[in-house]
C-alpha positions as CSV (number, residue, x, y, z in Angstrom):
1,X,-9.0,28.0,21.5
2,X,-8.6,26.0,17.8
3,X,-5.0,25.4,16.7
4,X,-5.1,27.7,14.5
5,X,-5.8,30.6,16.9
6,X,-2.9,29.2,18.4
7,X,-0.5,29.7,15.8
8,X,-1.4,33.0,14.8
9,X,-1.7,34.4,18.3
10,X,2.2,33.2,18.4
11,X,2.9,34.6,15.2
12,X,2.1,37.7,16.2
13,X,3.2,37.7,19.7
14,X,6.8,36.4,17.8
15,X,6.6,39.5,15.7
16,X,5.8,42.0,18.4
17,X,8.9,40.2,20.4
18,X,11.4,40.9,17.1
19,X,9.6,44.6,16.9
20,X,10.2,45.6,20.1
21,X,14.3,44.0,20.4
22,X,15.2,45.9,17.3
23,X,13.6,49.7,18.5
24,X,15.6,49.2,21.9
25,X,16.3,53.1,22.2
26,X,15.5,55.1,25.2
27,X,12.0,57.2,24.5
28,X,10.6,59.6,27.2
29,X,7.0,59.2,27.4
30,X,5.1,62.5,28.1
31,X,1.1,62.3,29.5
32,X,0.3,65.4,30.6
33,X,2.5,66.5,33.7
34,X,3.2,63.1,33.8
35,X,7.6,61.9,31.9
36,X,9.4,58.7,32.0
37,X,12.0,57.9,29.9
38,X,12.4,54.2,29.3
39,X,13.5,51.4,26.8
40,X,11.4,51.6,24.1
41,X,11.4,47.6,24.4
42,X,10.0,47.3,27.6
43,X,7.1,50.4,26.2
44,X,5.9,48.4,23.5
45,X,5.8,45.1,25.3
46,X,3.7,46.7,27.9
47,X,1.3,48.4,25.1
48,X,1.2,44.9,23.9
49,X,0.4,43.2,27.7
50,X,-2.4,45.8,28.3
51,X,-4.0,45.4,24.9
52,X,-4.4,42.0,25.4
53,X,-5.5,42.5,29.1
54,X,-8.1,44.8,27.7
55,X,-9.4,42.4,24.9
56,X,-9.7,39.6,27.8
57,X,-11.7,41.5,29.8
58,X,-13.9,43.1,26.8
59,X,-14.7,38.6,26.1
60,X,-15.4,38.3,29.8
61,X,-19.4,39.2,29.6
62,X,-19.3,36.5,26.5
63,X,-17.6,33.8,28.3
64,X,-20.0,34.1,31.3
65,X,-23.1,34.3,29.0
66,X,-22.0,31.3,26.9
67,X,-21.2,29.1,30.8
68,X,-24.7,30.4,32.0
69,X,-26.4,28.6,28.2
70,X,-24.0,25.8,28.5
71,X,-25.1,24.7,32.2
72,X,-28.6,25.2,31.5
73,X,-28.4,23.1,28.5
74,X,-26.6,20.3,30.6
75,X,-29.5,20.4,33.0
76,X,-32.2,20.1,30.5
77,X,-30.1,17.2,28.1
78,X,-29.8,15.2,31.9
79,X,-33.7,15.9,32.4
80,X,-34.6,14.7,29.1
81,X,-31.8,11.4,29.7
82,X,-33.6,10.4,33.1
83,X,-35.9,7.7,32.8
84,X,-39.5,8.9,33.6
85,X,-42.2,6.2,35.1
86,X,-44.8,5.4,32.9
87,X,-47.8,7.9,33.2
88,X,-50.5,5.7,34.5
89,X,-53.4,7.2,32.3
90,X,-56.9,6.8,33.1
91,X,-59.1,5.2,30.3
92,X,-60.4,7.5,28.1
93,X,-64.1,7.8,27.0
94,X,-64.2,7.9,23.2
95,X,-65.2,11.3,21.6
96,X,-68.4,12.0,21.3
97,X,-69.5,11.9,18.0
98,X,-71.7,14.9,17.0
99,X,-73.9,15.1,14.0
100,X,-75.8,17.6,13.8
């Protein structure tokens, strides 16, 4: 991850922090026959947790793909680095030269 990915995934993580301390009030949650009243804090930090859950695994299939190209290519740079003997080559007869 470059630096600067770095500094903006704190950035925002810093921001979703501040949100989520200043909206501290207790919310009920309703999904379908489902209510829980909670902190509001603890709500959004958990939205914020599984969102970045879900991206991680959504990268996974990339990050697999990109080790799979990056392990083949090692096996073919240490293939080409590896000294190969001298093909011992038979003498060749000098092409025939057609006129016709």
């Amino acid at each position: 991850m470059g630096q600067t990915a770095l500094i903006a995934f704190l950035l925002l993580a810093t921001g979703v922090a501040i949100f989520a301390v200043q909206n501290a009030g207790p919310v009920t949650v309703r999904f379908g026959f489902w209510s829980l009243e909670m902190s509001l804090v603890v709500i959004i930090l958990v939205a914020a947790a599984v969102g970045a859950v879900m991206a991680s695994l959504l990268s996974l299939p990339s990050w697999f793909r990109d080790r799979r190209r990056l392990r083949q290519q090692a096996k073919e740079l240490d293939a080409l680095r590896t000294p190969r003997p001298p093909d011992v080559l038979a003498p060749k007869s000098p092409p025939e030269d057609r006129h016709e």
